[in-house]
N, C-alpha and C positions, 0 to 999 in steps of 0.2 A: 590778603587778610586770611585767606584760608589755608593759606598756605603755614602762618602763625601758630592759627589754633590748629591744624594738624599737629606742628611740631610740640605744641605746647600738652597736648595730648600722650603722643609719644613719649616726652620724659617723663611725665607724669605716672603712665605704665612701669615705666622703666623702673621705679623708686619704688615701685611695689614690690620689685621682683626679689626672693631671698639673695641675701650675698654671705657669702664664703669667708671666714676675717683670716688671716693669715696665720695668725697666732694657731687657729686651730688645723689647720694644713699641715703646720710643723708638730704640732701633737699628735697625731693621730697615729696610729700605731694597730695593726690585725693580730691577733692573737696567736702565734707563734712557738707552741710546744717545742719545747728537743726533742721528745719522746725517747730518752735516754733508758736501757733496761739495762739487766744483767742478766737475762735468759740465760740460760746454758753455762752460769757459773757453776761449780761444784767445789764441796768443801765435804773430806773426808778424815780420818781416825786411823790410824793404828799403835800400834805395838813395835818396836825394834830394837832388839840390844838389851831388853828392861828395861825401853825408855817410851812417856807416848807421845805421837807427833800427831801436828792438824797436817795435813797436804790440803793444796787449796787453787783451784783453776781459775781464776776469774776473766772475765772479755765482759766488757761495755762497749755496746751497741748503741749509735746512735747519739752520742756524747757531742761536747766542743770539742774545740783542738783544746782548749785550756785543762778537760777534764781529761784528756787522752794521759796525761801523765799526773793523775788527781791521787793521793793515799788513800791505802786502804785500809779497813781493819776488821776485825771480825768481833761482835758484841756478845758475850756471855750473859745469861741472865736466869734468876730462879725465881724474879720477881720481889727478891728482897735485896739480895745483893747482885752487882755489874760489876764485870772486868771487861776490858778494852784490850785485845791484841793486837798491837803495827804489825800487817804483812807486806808493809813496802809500798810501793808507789808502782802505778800502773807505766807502764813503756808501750806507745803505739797501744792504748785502750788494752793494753792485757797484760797480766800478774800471774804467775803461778810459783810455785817453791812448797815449804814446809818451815814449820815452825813448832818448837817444845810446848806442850800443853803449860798452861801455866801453872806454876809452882813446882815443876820439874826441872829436872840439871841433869846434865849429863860430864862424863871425865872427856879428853884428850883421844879418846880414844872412839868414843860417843856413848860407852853405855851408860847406862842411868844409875845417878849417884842420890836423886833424891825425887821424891815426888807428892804431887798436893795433898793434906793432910796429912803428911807425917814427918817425925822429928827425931832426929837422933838422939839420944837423951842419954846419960850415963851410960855408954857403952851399947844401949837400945833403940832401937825404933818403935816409936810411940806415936799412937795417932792421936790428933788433934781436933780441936773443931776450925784453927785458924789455917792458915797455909793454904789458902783457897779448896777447902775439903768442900765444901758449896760445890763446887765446880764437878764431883763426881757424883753429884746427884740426878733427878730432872731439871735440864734447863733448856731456854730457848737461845737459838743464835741467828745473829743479824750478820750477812755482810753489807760492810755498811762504805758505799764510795759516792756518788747522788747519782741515780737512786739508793734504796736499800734493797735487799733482799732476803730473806727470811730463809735458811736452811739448818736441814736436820744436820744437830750434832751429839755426838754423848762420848765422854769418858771411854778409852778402848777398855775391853776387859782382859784380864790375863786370859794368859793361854800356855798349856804345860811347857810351850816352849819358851812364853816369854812374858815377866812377870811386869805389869805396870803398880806393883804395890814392892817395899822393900823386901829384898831375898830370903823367902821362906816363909815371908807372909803373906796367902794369896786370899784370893776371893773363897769365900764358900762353894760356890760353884767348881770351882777349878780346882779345890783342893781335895773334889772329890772323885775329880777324872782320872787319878793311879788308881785308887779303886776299881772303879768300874771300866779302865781301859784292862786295868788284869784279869777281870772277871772273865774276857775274853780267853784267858789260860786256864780260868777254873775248870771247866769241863774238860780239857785235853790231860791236864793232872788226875781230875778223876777217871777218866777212862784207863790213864794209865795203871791205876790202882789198882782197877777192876780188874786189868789184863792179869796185871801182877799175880792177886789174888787168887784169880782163875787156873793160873798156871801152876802155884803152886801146890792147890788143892787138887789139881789133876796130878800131879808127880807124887802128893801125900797117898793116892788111891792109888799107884802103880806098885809105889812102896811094898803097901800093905797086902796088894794082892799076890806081888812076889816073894815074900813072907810067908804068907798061906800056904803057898807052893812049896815052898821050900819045905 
């Protein structure tokens, strides 16, 4: 008999005890970040040929395998209008090349045949407000593969040697660097003058005083 109500005791306990249901065993899941970044991307600017190019490094840290070879693109923005440029798809987590700023062309040979905000127009190059002319203003840029990344970009600027606006149309800035890179002759022209001067104001007094003599 005691032996009964021992047992009967014991399951009794037993039914109290919490239980585990299966369903939720197979749900259960720990929170699991990729911690995926793009540290150490970079995205730069230049000038070549009178033409302007993005160059673009990127490496994703810490990705899937699925994301190791994910597109990328670089987001333009002025906050009213967005352009989107494919730079390709990642091989082994990393990207790097160059690509034509948009609204720019180039010939066969690579120099640049046209560029954002301006149009050839009756024999002219006319600038625009269309042709992504937005794009050489302030804007912000996204590289964007998952995650994103946020990096400085802007419009390259001419430079006496090489024009990112149509031929013989330059920046304000830049169109005034023969100026002031000549200015660096000015003085050497005037001293020359002076020499000049000097010397032959000293030959007009040798003149005169042999003259006198005479």
């Amino acid at each position: 008999m005691h032996s009964s109500v021992i047992s009967a005791v014991l399951l009794g306990s037993l039914s109290l005890l919490p239980t585990v249901s299966s369903t939720d065993a197979t749900t259960y899941a720990p929170d699991d970040p990729s911690g995926a970044t793009l540290a150490g991307s970079m995205v730069t600017t230049d000038c070549e040929s009178d033409a302007p190019w993005i160059s673009f490094d990127v490496v994703l840290t810490g990705g899937t395998v699925e994301e190791a070879t994910a597109p990328v693109s670089l987001i333009l923005d002025n906050g009213v209008n967005t352009a989107t440029v494919p730079l390709g798809s990642l091989q082994d987590y990393r990207l790097s090349g160059r690509v034509l700023w948009p609204g720019a062309s180039v010939d066969d040979a690579g120099r640049g045949t046209g560029w954002p905000g301006w149009e050839f127009r009756d024999g002219t190059w006319t600038a625009m407000d269309a042709g992504f002319a937005w794009t050489r203003g302030d804007i912000a840029a996204t590289l964007r593969v998952n995650p994103d990344l946020a990096v400085p970009v802007a419009y390259p600027a001419s430079t006496p040697d090489c024009a990112t606006s149509p031929n013989g149309v330059r920046d304000a800035a830049v169109a005034a660097l023969p100026a002031t890179g000549g200015s660096a002759s000015g003085p050497i022209a005037l001293a020359v003058a002076a020499v000049g001067a000097f010397v032959a104001g000293a030959l007009l007094v040798l003149q005169r005083r042999r003259h006198r003599r005479a």
